[in-house]
NULO-452869 format. One record per residue: residue in three letters; x, y, z of N, C-alpha, C in turn. Coordinates in steps of 0.1 Angstrom, whole numbers, plus 5000, padded with zeros to 4 digits. Last residue first. Layout:
ALAXYZXYZXYZ ...
REM end
This chain:
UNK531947254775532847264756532547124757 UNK530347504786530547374787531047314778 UNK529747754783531447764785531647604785 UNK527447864788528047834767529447854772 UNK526247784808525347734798526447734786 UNK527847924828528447744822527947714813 UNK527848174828528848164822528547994816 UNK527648204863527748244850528348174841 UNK526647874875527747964877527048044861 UNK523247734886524547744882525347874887 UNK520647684854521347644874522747654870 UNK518147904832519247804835519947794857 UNK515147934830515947974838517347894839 UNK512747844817513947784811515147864811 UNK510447874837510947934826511947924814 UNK512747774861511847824855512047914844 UNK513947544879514447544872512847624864 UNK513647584914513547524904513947614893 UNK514347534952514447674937514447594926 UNK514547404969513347404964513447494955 UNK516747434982517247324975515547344961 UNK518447744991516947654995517047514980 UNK519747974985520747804986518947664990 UNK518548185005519548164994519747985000 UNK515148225005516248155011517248125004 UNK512648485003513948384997514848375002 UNK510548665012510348515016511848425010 UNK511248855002511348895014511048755021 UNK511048874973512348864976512348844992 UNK509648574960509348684965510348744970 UNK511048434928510848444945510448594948 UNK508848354905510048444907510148444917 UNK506148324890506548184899508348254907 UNK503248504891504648474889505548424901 UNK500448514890501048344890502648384893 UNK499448774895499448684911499748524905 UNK500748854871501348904881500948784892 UNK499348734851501148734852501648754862 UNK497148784858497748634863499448634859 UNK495249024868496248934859496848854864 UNK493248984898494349044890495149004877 UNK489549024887490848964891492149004889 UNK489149334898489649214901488949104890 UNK490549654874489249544890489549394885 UNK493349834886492549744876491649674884 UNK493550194883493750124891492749934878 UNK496250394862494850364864494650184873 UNK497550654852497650574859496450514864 UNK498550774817497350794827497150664835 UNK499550754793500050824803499250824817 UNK498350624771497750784772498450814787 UNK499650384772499950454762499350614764 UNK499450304809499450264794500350414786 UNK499850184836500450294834500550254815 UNK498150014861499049994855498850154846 UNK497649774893497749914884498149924872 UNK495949624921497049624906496649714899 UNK495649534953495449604939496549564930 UNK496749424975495549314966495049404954 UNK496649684994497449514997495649494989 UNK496449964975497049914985496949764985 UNK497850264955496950134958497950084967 UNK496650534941496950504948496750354951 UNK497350734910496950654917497150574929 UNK497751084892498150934903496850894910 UNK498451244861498051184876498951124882 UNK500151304839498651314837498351294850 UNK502551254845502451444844501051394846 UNK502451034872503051084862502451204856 UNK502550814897502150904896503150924878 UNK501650514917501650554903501650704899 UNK502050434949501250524939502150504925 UNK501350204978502150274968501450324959 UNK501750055008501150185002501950224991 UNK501549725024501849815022501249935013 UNK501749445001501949475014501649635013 UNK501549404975501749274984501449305000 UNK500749534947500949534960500949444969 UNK501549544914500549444922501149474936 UNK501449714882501849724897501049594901 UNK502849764850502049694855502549684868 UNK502949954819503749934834502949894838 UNK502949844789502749944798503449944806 UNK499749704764501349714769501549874779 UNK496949574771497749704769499149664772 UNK494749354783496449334771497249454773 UNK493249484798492749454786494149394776 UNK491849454828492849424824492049424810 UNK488849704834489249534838490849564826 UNK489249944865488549904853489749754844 UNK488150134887488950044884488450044869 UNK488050394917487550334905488450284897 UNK488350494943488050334941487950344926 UNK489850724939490050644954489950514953 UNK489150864915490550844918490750764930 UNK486050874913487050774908488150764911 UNK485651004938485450914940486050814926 UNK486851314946487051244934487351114934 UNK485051524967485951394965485451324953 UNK485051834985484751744972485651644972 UNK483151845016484451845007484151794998 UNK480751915033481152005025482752015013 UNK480451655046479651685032480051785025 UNK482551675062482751615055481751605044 UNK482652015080481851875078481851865062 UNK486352035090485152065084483951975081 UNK487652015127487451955111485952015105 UNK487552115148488152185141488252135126 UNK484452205164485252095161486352175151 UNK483052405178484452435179485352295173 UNK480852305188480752405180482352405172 UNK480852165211480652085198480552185188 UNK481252365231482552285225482252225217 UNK478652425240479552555229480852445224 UNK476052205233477252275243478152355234 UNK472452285222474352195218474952295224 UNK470252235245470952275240472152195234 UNK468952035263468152165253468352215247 UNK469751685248470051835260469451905253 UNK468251355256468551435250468151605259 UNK469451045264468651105268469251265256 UNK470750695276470750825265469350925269 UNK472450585305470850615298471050765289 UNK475050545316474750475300472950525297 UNK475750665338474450615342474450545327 UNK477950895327478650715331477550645335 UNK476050945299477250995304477650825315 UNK474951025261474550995274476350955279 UNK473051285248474151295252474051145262 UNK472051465213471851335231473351335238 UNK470851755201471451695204471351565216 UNK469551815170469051765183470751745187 UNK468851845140469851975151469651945164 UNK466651625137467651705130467751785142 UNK466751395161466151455155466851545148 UNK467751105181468151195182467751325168 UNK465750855201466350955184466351075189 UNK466850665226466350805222466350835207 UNK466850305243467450445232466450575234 UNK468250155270467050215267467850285257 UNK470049915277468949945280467750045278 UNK471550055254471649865265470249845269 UNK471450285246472050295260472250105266 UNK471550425214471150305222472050255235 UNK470450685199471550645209470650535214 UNK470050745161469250775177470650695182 UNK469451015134469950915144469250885157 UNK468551165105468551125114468851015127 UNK469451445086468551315092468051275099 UNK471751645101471151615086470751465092 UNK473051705128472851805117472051745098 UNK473551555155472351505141472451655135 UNK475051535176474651675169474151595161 UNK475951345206475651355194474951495189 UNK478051295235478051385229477451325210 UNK479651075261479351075248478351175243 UNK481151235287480851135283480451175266 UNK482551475297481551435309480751255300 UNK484351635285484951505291483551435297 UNK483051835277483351775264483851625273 UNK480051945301481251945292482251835282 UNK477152065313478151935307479351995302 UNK475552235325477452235332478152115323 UNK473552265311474052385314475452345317 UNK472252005320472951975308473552125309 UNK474251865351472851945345473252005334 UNK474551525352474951645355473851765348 UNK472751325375473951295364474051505365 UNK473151165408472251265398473251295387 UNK473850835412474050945414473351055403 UNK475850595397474750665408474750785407 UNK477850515379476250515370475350565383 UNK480750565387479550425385478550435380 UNK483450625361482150655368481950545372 UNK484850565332484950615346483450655350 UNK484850485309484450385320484450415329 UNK486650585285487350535297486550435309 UNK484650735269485750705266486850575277 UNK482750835282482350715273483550645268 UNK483350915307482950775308482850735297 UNK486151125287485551105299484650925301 UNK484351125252485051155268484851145276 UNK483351155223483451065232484851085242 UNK481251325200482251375209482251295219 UNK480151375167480151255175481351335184 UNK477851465140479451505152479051435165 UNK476751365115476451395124477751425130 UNK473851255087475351365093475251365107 UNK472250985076472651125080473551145079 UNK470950705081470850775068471150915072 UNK470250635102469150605092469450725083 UNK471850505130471850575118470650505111 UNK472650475162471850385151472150495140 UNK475650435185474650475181473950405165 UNK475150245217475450225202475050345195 UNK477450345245476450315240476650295226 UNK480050315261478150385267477350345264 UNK481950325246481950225254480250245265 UNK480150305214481250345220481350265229 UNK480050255173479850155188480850275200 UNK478150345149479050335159478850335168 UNK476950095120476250195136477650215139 UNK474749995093475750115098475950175113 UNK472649865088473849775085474849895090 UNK470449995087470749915102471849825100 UNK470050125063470450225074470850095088 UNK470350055031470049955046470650005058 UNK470550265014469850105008469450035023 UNK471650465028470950475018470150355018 UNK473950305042472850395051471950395045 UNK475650245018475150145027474350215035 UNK476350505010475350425002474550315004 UNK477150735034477150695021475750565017 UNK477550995061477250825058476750835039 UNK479651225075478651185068478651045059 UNK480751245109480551185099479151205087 UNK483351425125481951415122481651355106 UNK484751325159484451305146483551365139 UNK487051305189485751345179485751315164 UNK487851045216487751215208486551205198 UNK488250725214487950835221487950965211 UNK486550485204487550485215487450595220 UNK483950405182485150555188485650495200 UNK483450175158484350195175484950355173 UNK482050115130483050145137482650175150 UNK480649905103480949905123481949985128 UNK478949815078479649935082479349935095 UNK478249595052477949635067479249735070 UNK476249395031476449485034476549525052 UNK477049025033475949115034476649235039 UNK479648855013479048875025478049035026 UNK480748804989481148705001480148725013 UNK480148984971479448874967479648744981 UNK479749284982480749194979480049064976 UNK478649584987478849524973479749374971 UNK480849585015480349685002480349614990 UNK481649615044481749515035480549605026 UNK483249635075483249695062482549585054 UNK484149695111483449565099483449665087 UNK485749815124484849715132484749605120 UNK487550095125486749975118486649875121 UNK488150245155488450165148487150085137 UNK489550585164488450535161488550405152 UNK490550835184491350705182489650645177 UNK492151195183491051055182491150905178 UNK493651435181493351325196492451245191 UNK491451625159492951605166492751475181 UNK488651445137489451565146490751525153 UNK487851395108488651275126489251445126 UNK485051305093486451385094486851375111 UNK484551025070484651035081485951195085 UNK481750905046483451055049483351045063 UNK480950715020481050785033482450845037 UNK481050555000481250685001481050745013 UNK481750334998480650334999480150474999 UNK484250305006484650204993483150264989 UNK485150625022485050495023484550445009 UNK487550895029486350805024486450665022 UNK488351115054488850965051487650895039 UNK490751385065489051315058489551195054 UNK492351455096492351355085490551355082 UNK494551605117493151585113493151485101 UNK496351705144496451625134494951615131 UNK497351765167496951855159496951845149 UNK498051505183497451625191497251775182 UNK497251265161497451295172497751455178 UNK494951025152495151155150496151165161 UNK494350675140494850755156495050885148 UNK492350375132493050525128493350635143 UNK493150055135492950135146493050295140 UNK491349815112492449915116491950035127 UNK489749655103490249615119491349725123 UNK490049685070488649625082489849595092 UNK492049945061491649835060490649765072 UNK493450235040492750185053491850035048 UNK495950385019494650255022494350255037 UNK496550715012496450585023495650525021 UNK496150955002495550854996496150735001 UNK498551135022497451145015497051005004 UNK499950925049499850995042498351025032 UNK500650755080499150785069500050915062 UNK502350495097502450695094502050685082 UNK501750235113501350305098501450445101 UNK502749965135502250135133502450145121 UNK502849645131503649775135502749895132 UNK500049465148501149465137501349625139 UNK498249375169499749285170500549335155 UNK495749515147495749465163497349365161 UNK496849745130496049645130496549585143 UNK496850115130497649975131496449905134 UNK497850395116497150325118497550245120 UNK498250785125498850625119497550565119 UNK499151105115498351045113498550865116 UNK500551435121500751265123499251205124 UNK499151635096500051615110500151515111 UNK496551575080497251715082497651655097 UNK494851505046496051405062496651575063 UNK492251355028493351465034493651455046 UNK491451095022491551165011492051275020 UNK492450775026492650915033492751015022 UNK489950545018491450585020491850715025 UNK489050175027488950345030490450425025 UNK488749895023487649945030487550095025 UNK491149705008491049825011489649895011 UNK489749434999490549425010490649605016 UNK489349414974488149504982488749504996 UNK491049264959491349354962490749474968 UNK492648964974491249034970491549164971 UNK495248754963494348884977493148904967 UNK496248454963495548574955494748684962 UNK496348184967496348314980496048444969 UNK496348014951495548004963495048084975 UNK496148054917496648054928495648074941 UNK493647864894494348004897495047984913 UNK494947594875494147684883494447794894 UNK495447644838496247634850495247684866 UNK495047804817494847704819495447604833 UNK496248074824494348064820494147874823 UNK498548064821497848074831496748014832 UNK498848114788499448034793498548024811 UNK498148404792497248324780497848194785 UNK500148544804498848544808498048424800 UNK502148504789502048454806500548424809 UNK501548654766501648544762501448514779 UNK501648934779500048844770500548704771 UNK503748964784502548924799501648844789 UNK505048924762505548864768504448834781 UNK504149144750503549064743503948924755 UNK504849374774504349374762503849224754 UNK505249564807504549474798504749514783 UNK507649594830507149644817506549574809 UNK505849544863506649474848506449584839 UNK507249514900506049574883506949504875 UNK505549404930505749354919505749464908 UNK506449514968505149464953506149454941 UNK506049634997506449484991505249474977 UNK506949875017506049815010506549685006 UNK506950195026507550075033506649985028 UNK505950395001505750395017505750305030 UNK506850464970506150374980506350434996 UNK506050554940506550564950506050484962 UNK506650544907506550424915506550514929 UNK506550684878507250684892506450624900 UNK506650654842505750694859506650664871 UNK507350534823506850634821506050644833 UNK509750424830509750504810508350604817 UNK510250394863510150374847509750424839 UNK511650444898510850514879511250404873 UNK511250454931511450354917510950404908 UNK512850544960511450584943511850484939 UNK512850694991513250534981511950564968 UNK512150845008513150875001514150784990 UNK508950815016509050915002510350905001 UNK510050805049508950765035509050865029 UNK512350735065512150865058511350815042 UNK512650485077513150645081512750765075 UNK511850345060510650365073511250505079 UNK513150405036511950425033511250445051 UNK515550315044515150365040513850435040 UNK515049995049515550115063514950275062 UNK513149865023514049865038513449965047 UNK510849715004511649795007512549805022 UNK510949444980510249514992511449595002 UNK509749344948510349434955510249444973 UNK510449224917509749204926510649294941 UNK510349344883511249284896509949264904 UNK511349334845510249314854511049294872 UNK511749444817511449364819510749404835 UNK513949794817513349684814512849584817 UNK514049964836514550014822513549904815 UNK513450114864513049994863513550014845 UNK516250274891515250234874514750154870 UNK515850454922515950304912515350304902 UNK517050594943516850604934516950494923 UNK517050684979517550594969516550614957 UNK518450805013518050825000518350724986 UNK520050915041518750795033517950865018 UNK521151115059521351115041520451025038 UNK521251025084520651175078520651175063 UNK523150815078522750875091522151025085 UNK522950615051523750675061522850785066 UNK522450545023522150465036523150485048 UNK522050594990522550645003522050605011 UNK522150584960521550504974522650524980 UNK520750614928521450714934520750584948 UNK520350404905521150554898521250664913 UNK520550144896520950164911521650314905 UNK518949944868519350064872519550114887 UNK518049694852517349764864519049864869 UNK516349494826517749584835517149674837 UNK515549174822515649304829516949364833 UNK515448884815515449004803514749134812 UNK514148754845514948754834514448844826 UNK513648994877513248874865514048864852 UNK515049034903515049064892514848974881 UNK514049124934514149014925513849034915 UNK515349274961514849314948515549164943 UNK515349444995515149304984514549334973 UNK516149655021515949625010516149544997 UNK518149665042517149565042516249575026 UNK520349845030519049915040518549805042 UNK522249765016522149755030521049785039 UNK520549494995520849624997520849635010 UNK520349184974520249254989520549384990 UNK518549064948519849194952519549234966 UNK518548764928518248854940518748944944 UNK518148724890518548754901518148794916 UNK517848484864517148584876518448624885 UNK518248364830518748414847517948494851 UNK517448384802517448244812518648264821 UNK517648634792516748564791516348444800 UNK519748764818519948744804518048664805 UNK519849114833519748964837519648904822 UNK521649404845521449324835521249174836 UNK522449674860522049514864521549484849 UNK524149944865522849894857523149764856 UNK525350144892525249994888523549984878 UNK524950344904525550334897525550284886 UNK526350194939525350334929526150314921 UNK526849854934527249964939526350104928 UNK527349514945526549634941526649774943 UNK529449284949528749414955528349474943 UNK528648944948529549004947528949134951 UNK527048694962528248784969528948854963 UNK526948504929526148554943527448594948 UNK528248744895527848604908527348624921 UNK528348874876528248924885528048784886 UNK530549054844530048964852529548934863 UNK530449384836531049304843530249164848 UNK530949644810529949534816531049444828 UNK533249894819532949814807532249704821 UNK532950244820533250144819532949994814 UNK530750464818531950454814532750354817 UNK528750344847529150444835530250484831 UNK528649974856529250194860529050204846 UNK527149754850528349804843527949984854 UNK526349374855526449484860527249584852 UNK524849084844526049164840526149294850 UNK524448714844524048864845525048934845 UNK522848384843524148474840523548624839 UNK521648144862521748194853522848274849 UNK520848314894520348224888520448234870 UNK522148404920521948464911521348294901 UNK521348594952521448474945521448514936 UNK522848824962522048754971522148574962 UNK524849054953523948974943523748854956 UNK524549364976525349264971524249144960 UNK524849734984524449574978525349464975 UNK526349944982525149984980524049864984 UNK530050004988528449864987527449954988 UNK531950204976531250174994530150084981 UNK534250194950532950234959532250214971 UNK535649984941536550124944535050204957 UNK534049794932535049764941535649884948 UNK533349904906532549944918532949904930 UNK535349884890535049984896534350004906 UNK537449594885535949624887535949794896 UNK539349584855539049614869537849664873 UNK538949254839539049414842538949424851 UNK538448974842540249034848540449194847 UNK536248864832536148934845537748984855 UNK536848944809535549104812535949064830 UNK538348764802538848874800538148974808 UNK536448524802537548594811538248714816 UNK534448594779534248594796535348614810 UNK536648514760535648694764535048704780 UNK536948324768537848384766537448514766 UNK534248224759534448174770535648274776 UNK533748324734533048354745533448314755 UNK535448144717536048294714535148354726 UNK534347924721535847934729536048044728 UNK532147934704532147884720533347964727 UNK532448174679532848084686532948014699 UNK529748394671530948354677531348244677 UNK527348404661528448384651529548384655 UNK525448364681525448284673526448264665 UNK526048574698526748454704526648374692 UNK525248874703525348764689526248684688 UNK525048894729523748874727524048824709 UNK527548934734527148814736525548774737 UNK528049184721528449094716528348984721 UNK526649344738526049304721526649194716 UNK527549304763526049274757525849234745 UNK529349444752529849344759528849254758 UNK529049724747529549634735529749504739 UNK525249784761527049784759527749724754 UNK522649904743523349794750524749854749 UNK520650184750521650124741522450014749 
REM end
């Protein structure tokens, strides 16, 4: 329900200029309540006219620098935007005909917590302090799903005739330059137990949750009793034992840019993998690399255990290697072929490795195979990843934009889900989602709507207040509140 302040300047037509202008004063010689309250925020830039109101009290006018406070329902008019800084570092750009809701934020020492409504129209978002201290304690709801993120940067709208029309408008127009792709996400974590991260070569660490994107070049780390299944865009399962550091090399599946391929790097510890679709159709587009050797796939399962020289390099390669009775889990690279089959390539010389075979090769890099599997490859503590079920539509399955009115996501950065009584969805950098009439969160295949990868709105984490290059959109009025119907 609007506030009488709203109403009555949303029926400007039968007012009088001067009878508005005088209303405008008056609203702003009330006393502002949220003045009484510690800052949650402040209006960064404002573009146009907007309103803020506490509960139980009356709407208030807002301009750049004034505070935001829990509490506060933001109101932008048809032709205004806004930016909203928040103390956590937290940025929100609020599109015209939106109100957006600040219904709980705390940003203090043990307390971090925030709660935000999306009521109407549309923002752009990326999160703070909050959220890296304590992921999961920053939400965003609307009418009908919860937003949750995990230190992020993305866009929703409440759609209705307004994207159609954006969208239909677009079409003619050539599509944006940077527009992600959204095969961008290779993998995701279908189960995370303990500290889990990931990082891309020179960018900050990732603490993995359940249905985490993983992406080509990321480093996945377990750490000392931590496990993770992970599937891939192709279906393969990778289950990462505690201590392991294993990196995607290459990915590519079904892409029209480039020839099927799957590369990962064990660095160190264990794994056991079962291989998907790309092994199927072209077993020599799939290998892992250690520092010993390559291994080959043609299509299997297998437990992989990398220590000691394969891990590190230690050794020279002289000398009688060890006798397979005394190997152990540090003495180098370790394969189990439990289904198909594989082989080790040393540089110099390979072996296949046969069903229930095991190879081993150590700091000499010549693969070779033991009489036996050592008792420690027994003792992995992840289950083999053939034996889990995965609900391969909930990870990758999409399906194309159709109009639907709803809630609409686009990721910029970062990890966020759609969840509501029927599900959730997870998506990462270059998806889009959205949240219809049967309640049911569903991921969209590419391309993305164009309301979303054209909207011309600042991004909040790229916006320079006062930048001279801010234009006049949409038929966004420039200015002070107020001038569009106070100019007499």
């Amino acid at each position: 329900m609007k506030h009488p302040l709203t109403a009555m300047i949303t029926a400007s037509s039968s007012v009088p200029r001067w009878a508005l202008c005088l209303l405008m004063m008056l609203a702003a010689a009330i006393p502002n309540a949220a003045r009484a309250q510690q800052p949650a925020g402040q209006v960064q830039h404002l573009q146009g006219m907007a309103t803020a109101q506490q509960p139980g009290a009356a709407a208030r006018f807002i301009a750049a620098g004034d505070s935001i406070a829990e509490g506060d329902v933001i109101t932008t008019t048809e032709k205004g935007y806004a930016v909203v800084a928040f103390t956590d570092g937290t940025k929100i750009t609020l599109r015209p005909a939106t109100t957006f809701a600040v219904e709980r934020y705390a940003h203090n020492e043990g307390t971090e917590a925030g709660l935000m409504r999306l009521i109407k129209g549309g923002m752009r978002a990326v999160t703070g302090l909050i959220n890296k201290i304590n992921p999961g304690a920053l939400q965003f709801r609307a009418s009908t799903a919860t937003i949750g993120i995990r230190g992020t940067s993305f866009d929703a709208r409440l759609c209705n005739e307004d994207c159609r029309s954006e969208d239909r408008a677009a079409q003619s127009r050539p599509p944006p330059a940077a527009v992600l792709a959204s095969d961008l996400v290779v993998a995701r974590l279908i189960k995370v137990s303990g500290d889990v991260t990931a990082q891309q070569e020179g960018k900050p660490v990732r603490h993995l949750l359940e249905g985490a994107p993983l992406y080509m070049g990321d480093a996945l780390q377990t750490g000392p009793d931590a496990t993770a299944l992970v599937g891939f865009r192709d279906q393969s399962r990778l289950a990462v034992n505690p201590q392991t550091l294993v990196r995607i090399n290459g990915f590519s599946y079904s892409s029209a840019r480039q020839p099927n391929n799957f590369a990962l790097q064990l660095l160190h510890g264990g794994l056991r993998m079962f291989t998907g679709l790309i092994a199927k159709a072209q077993p020599q587009a799939v290998s892992v690399r250690t520092l010993v050797a390559t291994i080959g796939i043609r299509g299997t399962g297998m437990d992989i255990s990398c220590e000691g020289p394969c891990a590190d390099g230690a050794g020279t390669g002289e000398g009688a290697s060890p006798a397979p009775a005394l190997l152990a889990a540090g003495d180098g690279l370790f394969m189990h072929t439990w289904l198909g089959l594989t082989f080790l390539d040393g540089g110099g010389s390979s072996v296949d490795v046969p069903l229930d075979a095991v190879g081993f090769v150590g700091a000499d890099r010549m693969p070779r195979l033991l009489a036996a599997l050592p008792e420690f490859m027994n003792s992995f503590k992840v289950p083999r990843p053939d034996m889990e079920s995965v609900d391969w539509d909930a990870l990758f399955g999409a399906q194309a934009y159709s109009g639907e009115d709803g809630l609409y996501l686009f990721v910029r950065d970062g990890h966020v889900f759609l969840e509501t009584a029927n599900g959730r969805r997870d998506f990462g950098v270059g998806e889009a989602g959205f949240v219809g009439g049967d309640n049911l969160p569903r991921r969209l295949a590419p391309p993305v709507p164009r309301f979303l990868s054209d909207d011309p709105f600042p991004i909040p984490e790229l916006f320079v207040s006062g930048d001279k290059r801010i234009l006049q959109l949409f038929g966004a009025t420039l200015g002070q509140p107020g001038q569009e119907i106070c100019r007499l």
